[in-house]
Backbone as CSV, one residue per row, in Angstrom:
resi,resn,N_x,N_y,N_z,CA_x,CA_y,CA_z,C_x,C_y,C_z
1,UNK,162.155,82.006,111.328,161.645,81.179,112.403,160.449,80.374,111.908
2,UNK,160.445,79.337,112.808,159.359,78.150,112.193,158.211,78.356,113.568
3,UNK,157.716,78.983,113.945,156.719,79.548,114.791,155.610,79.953,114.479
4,UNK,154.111,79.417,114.039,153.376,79.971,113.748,152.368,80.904,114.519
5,UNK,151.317,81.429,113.893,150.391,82.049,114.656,149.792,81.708,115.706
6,UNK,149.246,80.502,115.625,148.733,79.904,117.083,149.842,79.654,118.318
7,UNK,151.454,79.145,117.704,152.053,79.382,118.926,151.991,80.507,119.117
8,UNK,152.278,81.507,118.660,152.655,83.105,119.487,151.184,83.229,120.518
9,UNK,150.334,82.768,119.702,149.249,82.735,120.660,149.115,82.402,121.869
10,UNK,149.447,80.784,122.211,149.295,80.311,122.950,150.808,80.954,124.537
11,UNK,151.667,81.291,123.474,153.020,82.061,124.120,152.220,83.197,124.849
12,UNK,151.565,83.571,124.266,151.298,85.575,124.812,150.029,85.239,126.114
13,UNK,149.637,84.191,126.345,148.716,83.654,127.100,149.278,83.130,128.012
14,UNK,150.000,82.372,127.562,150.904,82.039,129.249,151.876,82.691,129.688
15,UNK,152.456,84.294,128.661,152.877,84.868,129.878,151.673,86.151,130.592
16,UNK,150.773,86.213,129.909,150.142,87.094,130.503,149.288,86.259,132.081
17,UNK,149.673,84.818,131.983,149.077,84.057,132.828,149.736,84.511,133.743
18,UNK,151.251,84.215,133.779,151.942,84.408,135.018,152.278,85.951,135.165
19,UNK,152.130,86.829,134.643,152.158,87.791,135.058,151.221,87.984,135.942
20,UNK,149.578,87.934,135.795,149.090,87.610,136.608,148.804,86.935,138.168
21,UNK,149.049,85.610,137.965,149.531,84.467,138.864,150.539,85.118,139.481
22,UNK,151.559,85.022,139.019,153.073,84.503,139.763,153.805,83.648,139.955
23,UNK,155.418,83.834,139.525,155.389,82.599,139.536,155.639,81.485,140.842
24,UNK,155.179,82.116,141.790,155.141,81.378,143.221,153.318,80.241,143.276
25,UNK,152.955,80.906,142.226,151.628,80.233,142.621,151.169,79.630,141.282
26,UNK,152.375,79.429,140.486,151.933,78.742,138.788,151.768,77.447,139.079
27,UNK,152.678,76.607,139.575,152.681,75.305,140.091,151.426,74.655,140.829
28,UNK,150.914,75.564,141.732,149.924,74.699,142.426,148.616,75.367,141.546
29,UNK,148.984,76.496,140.565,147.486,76.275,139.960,147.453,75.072,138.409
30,UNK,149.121,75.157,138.215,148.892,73.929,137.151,148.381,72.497,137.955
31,UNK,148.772,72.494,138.908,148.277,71.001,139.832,146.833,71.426,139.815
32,UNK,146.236,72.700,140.221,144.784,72.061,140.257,143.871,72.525,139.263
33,UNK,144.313,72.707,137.814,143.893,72.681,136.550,143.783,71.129,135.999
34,UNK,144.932,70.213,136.238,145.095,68.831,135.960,144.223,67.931,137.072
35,UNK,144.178,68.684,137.950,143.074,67.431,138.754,141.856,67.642,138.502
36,UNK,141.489,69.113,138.155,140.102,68.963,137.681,139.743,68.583,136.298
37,UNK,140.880,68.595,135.384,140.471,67.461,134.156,140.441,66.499,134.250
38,UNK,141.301,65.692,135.210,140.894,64.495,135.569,140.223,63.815,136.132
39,UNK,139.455,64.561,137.293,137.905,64.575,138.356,136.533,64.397,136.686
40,UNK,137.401,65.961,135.798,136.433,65.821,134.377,136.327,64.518,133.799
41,UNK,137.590,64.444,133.469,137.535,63.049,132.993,136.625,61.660,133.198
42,UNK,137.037,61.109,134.532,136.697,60.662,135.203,134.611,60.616,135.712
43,UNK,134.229,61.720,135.765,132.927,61.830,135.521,132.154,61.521,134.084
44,UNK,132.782,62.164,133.088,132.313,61.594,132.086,132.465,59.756,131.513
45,UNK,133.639,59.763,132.220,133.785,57.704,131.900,132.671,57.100,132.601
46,UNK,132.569,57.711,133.994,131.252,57.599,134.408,129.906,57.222,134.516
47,UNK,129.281,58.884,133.210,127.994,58.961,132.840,128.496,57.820,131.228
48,UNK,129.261,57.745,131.057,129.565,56.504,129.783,128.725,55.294,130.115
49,UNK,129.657,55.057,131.256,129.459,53.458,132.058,127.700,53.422,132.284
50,UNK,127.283,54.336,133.054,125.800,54.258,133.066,125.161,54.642,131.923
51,UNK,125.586,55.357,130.743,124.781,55.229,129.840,124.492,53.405,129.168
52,UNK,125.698,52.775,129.286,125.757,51.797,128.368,125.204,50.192,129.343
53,UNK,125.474,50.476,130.708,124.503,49.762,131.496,122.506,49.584,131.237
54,UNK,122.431,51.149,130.788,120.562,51.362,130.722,120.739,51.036,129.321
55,UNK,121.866,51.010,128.194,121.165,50.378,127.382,120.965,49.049,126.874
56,UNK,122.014,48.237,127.960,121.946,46.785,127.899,120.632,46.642,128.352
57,UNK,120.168,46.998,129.734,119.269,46.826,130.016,117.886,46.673,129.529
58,UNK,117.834,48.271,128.668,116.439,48.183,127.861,116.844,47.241,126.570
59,UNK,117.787,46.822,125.823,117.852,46.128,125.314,117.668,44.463,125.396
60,UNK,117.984,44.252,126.552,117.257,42.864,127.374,116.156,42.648,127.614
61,UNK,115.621,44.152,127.800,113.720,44.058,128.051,113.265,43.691,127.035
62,UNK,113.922,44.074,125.946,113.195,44.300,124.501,113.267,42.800,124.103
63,UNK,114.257,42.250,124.176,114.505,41.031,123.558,113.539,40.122,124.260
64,UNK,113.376,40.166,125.761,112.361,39.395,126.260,111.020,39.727,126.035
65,UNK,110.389,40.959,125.287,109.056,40.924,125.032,108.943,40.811,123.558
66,UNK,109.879,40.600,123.142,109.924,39.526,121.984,109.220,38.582,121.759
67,UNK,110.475,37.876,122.780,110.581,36.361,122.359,108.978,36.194,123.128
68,UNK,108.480,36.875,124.392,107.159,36.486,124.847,106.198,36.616,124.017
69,UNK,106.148,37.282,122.737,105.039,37.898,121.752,105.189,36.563,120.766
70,UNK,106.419,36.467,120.420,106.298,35.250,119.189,105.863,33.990,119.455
């Protein structure tokens, strides 16, 4: 077999998942495993967007106390 160690791994984890779970309730916890990576997601594009807004910004300050100094 062409199966390595990390699959058996990842195999022995998801059935000990649903043994756990069940499989009446695997479905709606895979649905809300994927929405909260994507809520994740989504927050971090986020704090991106406002990081790169404050640094246009201070970068505009900068350029104007520049050009006011020279």
């Amino acid at each position: 077999m062409f199966i390595t160690k990390p699959t058996w791994d990842i195999l022995i984890v998801l059935v000990i998942v649903l043994l756990f779970v069940g499989p009446k309730r695997l479905p709606q916890l895979s649905r809300s495993i994927g929405e909260s990576i994507k809520e994740f997601k989504g927050g971090i594009g986020a704090n991106k967007s406002e990081q790169l807004d404050d640094a246009k910004a201070e970068s505009e300050e900068t350029d104007s106390k520049r050009e006011s100094v020279a």
